[in-house]
N, C-alpha and C positions, 0 to 999 in steps of 0.2 A: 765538680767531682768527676773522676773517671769515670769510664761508662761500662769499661770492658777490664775486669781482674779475674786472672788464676786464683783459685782455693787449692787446696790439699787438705788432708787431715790434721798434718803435722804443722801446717799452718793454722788451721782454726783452733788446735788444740794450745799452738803456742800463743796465741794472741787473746783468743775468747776466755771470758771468765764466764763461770756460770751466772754470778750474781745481777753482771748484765745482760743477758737474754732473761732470767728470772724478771725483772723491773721491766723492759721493753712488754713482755706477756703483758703482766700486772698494769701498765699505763695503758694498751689497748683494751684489756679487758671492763678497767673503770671507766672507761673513754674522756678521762680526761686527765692533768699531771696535778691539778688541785685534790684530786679524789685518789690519784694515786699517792702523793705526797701521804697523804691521811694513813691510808692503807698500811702502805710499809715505814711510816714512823719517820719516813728521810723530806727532808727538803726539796721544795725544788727544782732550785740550781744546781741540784744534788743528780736530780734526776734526767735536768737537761742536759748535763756533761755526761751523762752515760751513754745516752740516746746519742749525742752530737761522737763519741766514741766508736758505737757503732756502726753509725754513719762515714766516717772518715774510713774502717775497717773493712769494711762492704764496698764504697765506693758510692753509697745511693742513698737518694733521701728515702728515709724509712716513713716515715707520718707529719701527715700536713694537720697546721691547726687551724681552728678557725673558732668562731662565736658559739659555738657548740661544742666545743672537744676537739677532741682530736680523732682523724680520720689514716687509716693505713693507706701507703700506697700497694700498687702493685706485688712491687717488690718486699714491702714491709708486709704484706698480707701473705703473701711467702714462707717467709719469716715466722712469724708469725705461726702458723700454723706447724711449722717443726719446731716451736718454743714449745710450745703445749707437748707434744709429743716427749719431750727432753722431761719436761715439768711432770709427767707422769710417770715415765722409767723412772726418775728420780724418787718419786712418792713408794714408787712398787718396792727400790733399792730401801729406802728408810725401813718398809715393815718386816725388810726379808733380816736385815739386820736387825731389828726389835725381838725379830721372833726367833734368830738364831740366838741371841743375846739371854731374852727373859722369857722364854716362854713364845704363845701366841700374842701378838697385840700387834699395834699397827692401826693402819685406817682402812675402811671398806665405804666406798661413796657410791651410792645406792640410785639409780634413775626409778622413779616406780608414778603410775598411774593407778586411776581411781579405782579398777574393780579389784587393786590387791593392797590398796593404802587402807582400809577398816581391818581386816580381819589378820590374811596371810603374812604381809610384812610384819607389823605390829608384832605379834606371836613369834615369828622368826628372830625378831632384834629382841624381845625376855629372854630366846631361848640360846643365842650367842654370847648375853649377858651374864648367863650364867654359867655358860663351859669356858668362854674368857672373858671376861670385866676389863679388861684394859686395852680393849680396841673399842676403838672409835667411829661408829657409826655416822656417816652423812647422808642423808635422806633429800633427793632432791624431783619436785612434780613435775611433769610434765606433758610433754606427746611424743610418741616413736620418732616423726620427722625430725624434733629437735633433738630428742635424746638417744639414737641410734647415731650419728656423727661425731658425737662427744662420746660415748660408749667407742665408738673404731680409733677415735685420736688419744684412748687413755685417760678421758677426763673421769668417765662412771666406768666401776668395774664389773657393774652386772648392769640390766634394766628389768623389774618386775612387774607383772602387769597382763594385759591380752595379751597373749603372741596373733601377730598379724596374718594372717590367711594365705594374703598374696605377698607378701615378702620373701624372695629367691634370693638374698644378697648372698653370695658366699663367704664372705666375709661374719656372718654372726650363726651362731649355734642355739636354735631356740630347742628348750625346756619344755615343754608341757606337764603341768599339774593335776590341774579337773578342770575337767566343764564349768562351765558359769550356763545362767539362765538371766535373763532380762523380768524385769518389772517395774509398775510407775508405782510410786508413792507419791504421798501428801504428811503435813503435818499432821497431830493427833487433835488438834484444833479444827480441822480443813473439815467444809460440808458431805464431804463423802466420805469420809473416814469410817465411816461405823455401815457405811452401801452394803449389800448384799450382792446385790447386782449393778446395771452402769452401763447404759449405753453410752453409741459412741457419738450422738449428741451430746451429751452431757459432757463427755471428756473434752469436745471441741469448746466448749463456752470457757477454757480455763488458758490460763499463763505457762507457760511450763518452760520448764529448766533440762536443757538438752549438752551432749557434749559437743567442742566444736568439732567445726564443719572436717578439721585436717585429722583431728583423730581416729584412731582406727575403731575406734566404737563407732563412730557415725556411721559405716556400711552396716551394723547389726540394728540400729535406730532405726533405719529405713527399712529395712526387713519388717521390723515392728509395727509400724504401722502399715505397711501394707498388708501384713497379716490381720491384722484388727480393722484392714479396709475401709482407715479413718488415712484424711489429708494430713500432712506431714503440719503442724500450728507454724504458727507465723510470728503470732507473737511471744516471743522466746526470750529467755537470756543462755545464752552457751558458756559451759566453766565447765571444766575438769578437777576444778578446785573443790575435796569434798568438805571443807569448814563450810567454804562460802554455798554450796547448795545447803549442807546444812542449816545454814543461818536462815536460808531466805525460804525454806521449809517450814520451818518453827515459827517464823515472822509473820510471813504471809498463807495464802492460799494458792501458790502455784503447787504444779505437777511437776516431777519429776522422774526419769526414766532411770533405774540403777541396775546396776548387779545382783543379783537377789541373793546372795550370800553378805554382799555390803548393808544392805536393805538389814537385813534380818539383826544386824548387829544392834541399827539403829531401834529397830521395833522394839526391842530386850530390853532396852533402855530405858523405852517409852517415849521417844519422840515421834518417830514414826509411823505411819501405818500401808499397808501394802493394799492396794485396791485388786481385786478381785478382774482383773484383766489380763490376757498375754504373759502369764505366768512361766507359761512353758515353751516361750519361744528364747532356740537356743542365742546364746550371746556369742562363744564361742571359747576358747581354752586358755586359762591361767597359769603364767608360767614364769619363766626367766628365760633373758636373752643372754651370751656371752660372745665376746668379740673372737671369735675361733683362729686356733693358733698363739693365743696369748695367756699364758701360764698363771690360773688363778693363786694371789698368795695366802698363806697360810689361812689368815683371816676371812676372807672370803668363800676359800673351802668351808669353813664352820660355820660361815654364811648360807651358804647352797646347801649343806649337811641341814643346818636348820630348817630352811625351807621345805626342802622334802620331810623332814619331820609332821612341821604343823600341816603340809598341802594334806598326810595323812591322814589325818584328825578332825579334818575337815567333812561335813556331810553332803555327800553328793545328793 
């Protein structure tokens, strides 16, 4: 293949189809053409002749395979990254026309972490639900590191969650809602649950369930216990995932460090119980991010409108 081609606009406009940079994303994304096949319904030999299209097009092998999938090159990893970008104007174009057509609807794809996945989010998507029902909410967990990249490239149109402290990107526009406060829980089963008091021996004899090490909760974790002037435990399991702490609160007898507004949902419920420790050391501010410069669509405005609604109603 050549190594060295002119583009123009009017060249890529006349030659590219969308349908092929859509597949190309979609095959790197599943990381492999058996998974992509599945995906988008096509064959493929279907999918190899788009790929080998694009190749001859460009001038460059796009992605190499092997016994594991399929891998981008350079140049495909390029690519690649301004497909996604296309694949999102495209998404914004579809709800602006929805909502010029029928009203509000459309899709809103949502990045959110754990101190705003029990209560604030939740409450925000009834209360969208019900000033428009025909948008489409996507809810997807994470950590800032992963979900601030896919938030700038288009993929999420908000991320909800701690706003990060030391975060100066200029590039995102952080929200603040309320304060959050930290606290550990146990299940309503665990031998401290009904404590009164609780040293910080007693807390060291236990399991406990922490977020990881890259999330932006982990700087306020460490605060925590250095405030409680207990070692940071060792033997841990880290999740941001609040099913799976859930699960393995109700299950077993580990500790867990939450949000105390998260907390509180669970206690209401009755699984829960909140130990009598470091209650009031701060967590830091719940909010939303947005990628600045990039025009929320309709849907998402009633997104954000909802959020400030419930972040109101909330008790600080």
């Amino acid at each position: 293949m050549a190594s060295m081609m002119s583009f123009s606009n009017q060249s890529l406009v006349r030659r590219l189809k969308l349908q092929q940079l859509a597949v190309f994303e979609r095959v790197l994304s599943c990381g492999s053409l058996l998974a992509a096949s599945r995906e988008l319904h096509m064959t493929q030999p279907a999918i190899t002749k788009i790929i080998q299209e694009l190749e001859e097009h460009f001038g460059q092998i796009l992605l190499v395979r092997s016994r594991r999938g399929v891998q981008p090159t350079d140049f495909g990893l390029m690519l690649r990254n301004h497909c996604r970008t296309l694949m999102a104007d495209l998404r914004y174009l579809a709800d602006d026309l929805n909502s010029w057509s029928a009203g509000v609807s459309g899709q809103v794809v949502v990045g959110t972490l754990l101190a705003a996945s029990a209560q604030l989010l939740p409450g925000a998507v009834r209360r969208l639900r019900e000033m428009a029902p025909n948008v489409v909410v996507q809810v997807r967990v994470g950590v800032n590191d992963k979900m601030f990249p896919e938030l700038a490239r288009g993929e999420l149109d908000v991320v909800v969650g701690l706003i990060p402290l030391h975060e100066k990107n200029p590039d995102y526009e952080h929200v603040p809602l309320y304060a959050e406060t930290l606290c550990a829980v146990v299940g309503r089963q665990h031998p401290l649950a009904a404590s009164r008091t609780i040293s910080v021996a007693q807390l060291e004899s236990w399991d406990w369930i922490l977020p990881t090490s890259e999330s932006e909760a982990s700087h306020s974790v460490d605060h925590f216990f250095e405030t409680l002037k207990m070692r940071k435990p060792t033997r841990i399991v880290e999740s941001v995932s609040i099913m799976t702490n859930l699960g393995l609160l109700v299950d077993s007898d580990m500790i867990a460090i939450m949000p105390y507004k998260v907390a509180a949902k669970f206690v209401h419920l009755g699984l829960l119980s909140v130990l009598p420790v470091g209650q009031d050391i701060p967590f830091g501010y719940v909010g939303y991010t947005l990628a600045k410069g990039r025009t929320a669509s309709p849907a998402t405005q009633r997104l954000l409108l909802s959020l400030h609604d419930v972040a109101s109603q909330i008790s600080p």
